[in-house]
C-alpha positions as CSV (number, residue, x, y, z in Angstrom):
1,X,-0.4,-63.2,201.1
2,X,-1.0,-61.7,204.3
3,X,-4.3,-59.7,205.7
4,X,-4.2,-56.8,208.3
5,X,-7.5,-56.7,209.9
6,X,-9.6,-53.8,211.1
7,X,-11.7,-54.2,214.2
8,X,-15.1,-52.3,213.5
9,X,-17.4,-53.0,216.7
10,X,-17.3,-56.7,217.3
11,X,-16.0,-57.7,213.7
12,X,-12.5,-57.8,212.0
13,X,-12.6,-56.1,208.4
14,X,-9.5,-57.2,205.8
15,X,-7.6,-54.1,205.2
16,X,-8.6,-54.8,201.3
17,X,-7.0,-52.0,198.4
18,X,-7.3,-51.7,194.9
19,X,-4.4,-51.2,193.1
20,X,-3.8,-48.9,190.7
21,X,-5.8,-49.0,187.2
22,X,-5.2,-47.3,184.2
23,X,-7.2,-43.9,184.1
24,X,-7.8,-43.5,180.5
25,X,-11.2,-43.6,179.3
26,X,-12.9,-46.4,177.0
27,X,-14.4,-46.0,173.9
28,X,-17.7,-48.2,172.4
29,X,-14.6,-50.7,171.3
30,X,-14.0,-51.2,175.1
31,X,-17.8,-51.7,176.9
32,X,-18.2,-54.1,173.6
33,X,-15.2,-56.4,174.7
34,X,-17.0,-56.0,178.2
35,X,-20.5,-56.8,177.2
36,X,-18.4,-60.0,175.0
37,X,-17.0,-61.2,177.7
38,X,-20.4,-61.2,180.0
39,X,-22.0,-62.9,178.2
40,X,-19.7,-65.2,175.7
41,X,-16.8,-65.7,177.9
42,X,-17.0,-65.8,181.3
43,X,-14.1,-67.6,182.5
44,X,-12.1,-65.1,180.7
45,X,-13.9,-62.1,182.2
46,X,-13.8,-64.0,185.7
47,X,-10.0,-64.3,185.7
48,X,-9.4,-60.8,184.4
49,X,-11.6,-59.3,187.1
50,X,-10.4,-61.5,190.0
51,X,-6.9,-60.7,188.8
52,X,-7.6,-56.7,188.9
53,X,-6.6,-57.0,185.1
54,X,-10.2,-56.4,183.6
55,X,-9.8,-52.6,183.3
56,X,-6.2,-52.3,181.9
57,X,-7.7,-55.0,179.2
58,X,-10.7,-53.3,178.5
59,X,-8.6,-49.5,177.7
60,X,-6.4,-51.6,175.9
61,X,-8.8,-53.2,173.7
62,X,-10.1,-50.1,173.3
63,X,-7.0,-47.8,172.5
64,X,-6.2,-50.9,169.7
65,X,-9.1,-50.5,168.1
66,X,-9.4,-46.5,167.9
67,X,-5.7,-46.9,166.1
68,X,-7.2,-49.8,163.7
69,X,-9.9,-47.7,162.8
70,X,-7.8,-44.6,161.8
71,X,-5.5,-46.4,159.9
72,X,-8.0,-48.6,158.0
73,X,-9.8,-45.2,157.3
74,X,-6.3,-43.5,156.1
75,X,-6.1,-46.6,153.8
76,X,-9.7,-46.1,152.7
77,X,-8.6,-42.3,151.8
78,X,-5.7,-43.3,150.1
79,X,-7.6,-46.0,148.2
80,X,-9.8,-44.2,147.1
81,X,-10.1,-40.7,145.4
82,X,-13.6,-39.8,145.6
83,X,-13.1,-39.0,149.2
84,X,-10.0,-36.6,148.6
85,X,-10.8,-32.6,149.8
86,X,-11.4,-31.8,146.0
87,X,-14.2,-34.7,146.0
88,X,-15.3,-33.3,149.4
89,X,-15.8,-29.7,148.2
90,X,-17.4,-30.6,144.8
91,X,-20.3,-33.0,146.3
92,X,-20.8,-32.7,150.1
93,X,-23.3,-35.4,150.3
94,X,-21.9,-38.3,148.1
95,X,-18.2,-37.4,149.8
96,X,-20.3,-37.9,153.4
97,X,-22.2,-41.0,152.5
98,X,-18.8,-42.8,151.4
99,X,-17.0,-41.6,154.1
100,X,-20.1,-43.3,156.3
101,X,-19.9,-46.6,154.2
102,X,-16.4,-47.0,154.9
103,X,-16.4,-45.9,158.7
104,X,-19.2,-49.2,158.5
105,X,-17.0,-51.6,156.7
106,X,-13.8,-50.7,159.1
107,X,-16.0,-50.8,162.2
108,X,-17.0,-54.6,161.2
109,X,-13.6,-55.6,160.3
110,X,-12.6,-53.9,164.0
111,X,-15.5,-55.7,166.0
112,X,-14.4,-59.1,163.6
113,X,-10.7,-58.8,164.5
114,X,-10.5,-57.0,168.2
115,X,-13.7,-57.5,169.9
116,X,-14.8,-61.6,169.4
117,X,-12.1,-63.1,169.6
C-alpha cells in the first residue's frame, strides 16, 4: 500500500480517503447491531471498522431485518383471522392491540435471530 503525502507547513499529511459506503439509511435494527457490537463484541466491530466494512454491515443488518419483520407479520396475518380488514372494521381496538402483540413477538424473534448473534 502506498501513501502520497501532503506538505502542510512543516508537516507531511497522508493523502487518506474514504471509500465509498452505502448511502441507505439504518433502521433501530441497524444502531442495535451497532450498540451489540460496542459493547458485546468488539473484535468484531474493530475489524469491520478498520476494514471500512462497519457501515455496509450495519444497512445490511438492517435491510434483513425490515424484510424479516414484514414477512413474519404477513405470516401473522395469514395465521390468524382476527386481524383480517373485516376484524379490523368490526373492533378497531382489539384488531390494534393484536396487531401490537404480534409486531412484539416478531420484533424479539428479529433482535433473537439478526441482532445477537
Amino acid at each position: 500500500m502506498e501513501l502520497n503525502y501532503t506538505k502542510v507547513g512543516d508537516y507531511l499529511l497522508p493523502n487518506l480517503t474514504i471509500e465509498k459506503q452505502n448511502n441507505e439509511k439504518m433502521n433501530k435494527y441497524g444502531y442495535l447491531r451497532l450498540y451489540y457490537l460496542k459493547e458485546n463484541n468488539k473484535p468484531l466491530y474493530t475489524v469491520l471498522l478498520m476494514k471500512n466494512e462497519l457501515t455496509n454491515h450495519l444497512v445490511s443488518v438492517s435491510i434483513e431485518a425490515e424484510n424479516r419483520l414484514n414477512i413474519l407479520m404477513e405470516q401473522y396475518k395469514n395465521y390468524d383471522e382476527s386481524l383480517s380488514e373485516k376484524s379490523k372494521m368490526n373492533n378497531q381496538l382489539e384488531w390494534a392491540k393484536l396487531m401490537n402483540n404480534y409486531k412484539i413477538m416478531a420484533e424479539e424473534i428479529i433482535l433473537k435471530e439478526l441482532i445477537y448473534v
